[in-house]
N, C-alpha and C positions, 0 to 999 in steps of 0.2 A: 632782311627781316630777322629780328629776335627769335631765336628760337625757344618755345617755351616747352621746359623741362616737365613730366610726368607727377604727379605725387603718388605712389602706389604703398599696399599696407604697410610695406616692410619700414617703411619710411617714416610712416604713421606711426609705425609700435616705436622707430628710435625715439621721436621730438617726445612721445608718452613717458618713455624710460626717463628720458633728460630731467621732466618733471617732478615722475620719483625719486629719482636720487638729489632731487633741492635743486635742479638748472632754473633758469632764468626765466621771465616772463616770455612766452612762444610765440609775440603777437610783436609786428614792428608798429611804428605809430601810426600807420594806415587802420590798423586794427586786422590784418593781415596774420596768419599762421605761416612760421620764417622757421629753416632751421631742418625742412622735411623737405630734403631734395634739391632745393633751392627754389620750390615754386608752390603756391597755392591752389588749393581749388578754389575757396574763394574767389578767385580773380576769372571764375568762369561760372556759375552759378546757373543748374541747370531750369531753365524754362520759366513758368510761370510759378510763384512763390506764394506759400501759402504765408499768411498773415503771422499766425499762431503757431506753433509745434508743441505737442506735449509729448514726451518720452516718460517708458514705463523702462525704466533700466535693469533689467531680469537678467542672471546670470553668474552672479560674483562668485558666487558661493561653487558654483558647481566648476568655473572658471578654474580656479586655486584648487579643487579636488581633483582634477584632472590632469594636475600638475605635483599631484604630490605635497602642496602647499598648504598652509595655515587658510581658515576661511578669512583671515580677518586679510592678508596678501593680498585676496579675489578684492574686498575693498576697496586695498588700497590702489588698485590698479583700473577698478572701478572711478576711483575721482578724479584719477587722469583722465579719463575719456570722458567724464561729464566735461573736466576743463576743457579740452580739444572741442566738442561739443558746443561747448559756449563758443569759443572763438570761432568754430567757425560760423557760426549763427548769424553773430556778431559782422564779420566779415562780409557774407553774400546779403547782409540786410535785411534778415529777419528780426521780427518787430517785438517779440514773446516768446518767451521760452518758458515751458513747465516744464521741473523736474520732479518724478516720483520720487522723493527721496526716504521718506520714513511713513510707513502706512500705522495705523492705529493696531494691525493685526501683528506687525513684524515687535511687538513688548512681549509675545508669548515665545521669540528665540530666546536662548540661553542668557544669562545677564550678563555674562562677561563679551558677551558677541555686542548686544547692546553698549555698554559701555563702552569698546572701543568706538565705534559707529561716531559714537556722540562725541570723543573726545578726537577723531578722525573729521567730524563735520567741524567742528570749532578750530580747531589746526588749519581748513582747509579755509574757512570764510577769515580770520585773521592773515593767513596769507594774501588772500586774494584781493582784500578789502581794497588797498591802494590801486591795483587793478583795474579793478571796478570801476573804482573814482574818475580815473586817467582815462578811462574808456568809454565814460557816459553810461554805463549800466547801472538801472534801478535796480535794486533786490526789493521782494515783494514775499510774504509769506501767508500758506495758508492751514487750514490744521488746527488741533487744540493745542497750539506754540505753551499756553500756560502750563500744561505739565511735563515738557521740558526739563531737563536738567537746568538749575540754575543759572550754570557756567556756560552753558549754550544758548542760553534764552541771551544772556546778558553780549555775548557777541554778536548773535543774530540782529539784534535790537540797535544794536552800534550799526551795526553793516546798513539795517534800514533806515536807519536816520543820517546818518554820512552819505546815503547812495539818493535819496529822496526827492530829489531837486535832475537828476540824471534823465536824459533823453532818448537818446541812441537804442538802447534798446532794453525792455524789462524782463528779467529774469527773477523767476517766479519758482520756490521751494515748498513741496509739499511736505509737510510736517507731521507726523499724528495726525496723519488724515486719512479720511471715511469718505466714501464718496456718500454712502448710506447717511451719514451721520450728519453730513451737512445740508441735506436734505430735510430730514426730519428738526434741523435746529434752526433751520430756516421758517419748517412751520409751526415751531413753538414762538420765535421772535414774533411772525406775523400775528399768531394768537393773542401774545400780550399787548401788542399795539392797541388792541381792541377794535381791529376793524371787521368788518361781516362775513362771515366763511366764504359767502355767496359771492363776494368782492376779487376773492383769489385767484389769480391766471398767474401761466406759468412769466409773465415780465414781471407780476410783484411778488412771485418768490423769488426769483430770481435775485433780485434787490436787498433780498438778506442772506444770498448763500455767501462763501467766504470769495467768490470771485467777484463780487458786485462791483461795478464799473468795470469790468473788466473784458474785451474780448472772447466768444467762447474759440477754441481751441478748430483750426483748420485739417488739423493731420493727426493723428494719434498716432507713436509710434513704442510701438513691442520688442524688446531683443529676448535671448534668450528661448527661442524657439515653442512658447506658450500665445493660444490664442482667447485672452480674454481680456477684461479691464481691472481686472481685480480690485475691484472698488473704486475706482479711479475717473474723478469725473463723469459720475454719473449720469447724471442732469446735465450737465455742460456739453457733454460729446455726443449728446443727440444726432446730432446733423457732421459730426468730423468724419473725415476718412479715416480709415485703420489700415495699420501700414505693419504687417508681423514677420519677423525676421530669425532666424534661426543663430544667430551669431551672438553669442553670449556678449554682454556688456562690455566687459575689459577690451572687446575684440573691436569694439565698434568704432570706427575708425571715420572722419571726414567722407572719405569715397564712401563708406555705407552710407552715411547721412544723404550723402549726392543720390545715390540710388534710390533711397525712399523719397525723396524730394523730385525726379524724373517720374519715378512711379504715380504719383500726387498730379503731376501738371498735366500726366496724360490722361486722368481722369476727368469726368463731367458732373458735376454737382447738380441735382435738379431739385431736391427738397419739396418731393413729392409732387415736382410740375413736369414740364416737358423739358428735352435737350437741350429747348434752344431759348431754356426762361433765364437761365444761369450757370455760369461755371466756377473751375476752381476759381480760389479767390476771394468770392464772394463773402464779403466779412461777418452778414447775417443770415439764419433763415427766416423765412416768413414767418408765423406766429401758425401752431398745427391748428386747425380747423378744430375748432366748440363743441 
């Protein structure tokens, strides 16, 4: 019998490193994370899987201060592990992926922190673009994307039209986003529709927040050792599990994601019924009682 090889952090921080310094794509054509050990987690994927993942990527900053480092470093070691992240998502068959990537609140950092971000995001989706393509992954974005920096708006916009048609699995960027915000511009659309206040439940807002069609999110997950949402799917993550970790971003490695992903299946979803009306999984909640 084969014996199959471990993947442990240390392993996870090299195929990261490879990343940074410009190595190759870390995924064989299975869609597979290659190159860390000589074995995946992927290829063992624990329990039952939630549908959705949304990740609050917390930590960069404090990441690179702890090392001595430039905050923008903490970044950049940041979008290795959102890549790892996707692949492995990718890999074990998860269906969505939300990343937090830019809040409406993070325009009151410094501008020049801003600035790299943006031209760090744009660096990051033209690389990956081909990726993407070869792999089946949609890009999906949510956000007020129009005040964007031009030069990111116009890659971002490439990425979603080249990825558009992609199956496999949709990965989904939040952008200048409010959880607040999409809420309340949800009940300004509904307003100008001209249809009755009296008319309003939460499926026809729903239908104008920036997720419409969209799955809401099964698992919410926190790095960086803070427990809240920070505006972050508001409305959508009603009924998600929340999953908070103490491991700062840069750190968060596959085996972490496996551990919030165990953690998740051992859980029982009941959306305000009994044990045994539904569990993880379960792609909907029922609609909350009138």
């Amino acid at each position: 019998m084969k014996r199959k090889r471990r993947l442990d952090r240390y392993a996870v921080k090299r195929y990261v490193a490879r990343y940074i310094n410009g190595g190759e794509a870390l995924v064989n054509d299975s869609g597979i994370p290659e190159g860390a050990g000589g074995a995946a987690l992927s290829a063992d994927p624990p329990g039952k899987l939630p549908g959705h993942v949304a990740i609050i990527m917390d930590g960069n900053g404090r990441w690179a201060e702890a090392r001595n480092l430039p905050r923008s470093e903490g970044h950049r070691a940041g979008t290795a592990a959102a890549r790892a992240a996707v692949e492995e998502c990718l890999g074990i068959g998860i269906a969505e992926l939300t990343l937090y990537t830019f809040s409406r609140e993070n325009w009151s950092r410094p501008v020049r922190e801003v600035r790299f971000l943006f031209k760090l995001l744009t660096d990051f989706i033209n690389k990956e673009l081909p990726v993407l393509e070869k792999r089946g992954v949609r890009l999906l974005l949510i956000g007020e994307t129009a005040e964007l920096p031009l030069y990111a708006r116009r890659a971002l916009d490439r990425a979603c039209l080249r990825t558009r048609n992609n199956e496999r699995m949709v990965l989904t960027l939040a952008l200048n986003y409010s959880g607040r915000e999409d809420i309340a511009r949800a009940c300004r659309m509904y307003m100008q529709s001209g249809a009755p206040v009296s008319a309003l439940d939460p499926d026809m807002l729903a239908r104008s927040l920036y997720t419409a069609g969209r799955p809401d999110p099964d698992l919410v997950i926190r790095t960086g050792g803070e427990k809240r949402l920070s505006n972050f799917l508001l409305f959508q993550a009603a009924y998600s599990e929340l999953y908070f970790c103490d491991i700062l971003w840069p750190d968060f490695s596959p085996a972490d994601l496996h551990d919030a992903l165990r953690d998740y299946a051992g859980r029982t979803r009941r959306y305000g019924g009994t044990g045994g009306q539904s569990g993880c999984g379960d792609p909907q909640p029922p609609a909350p009682p009138g």
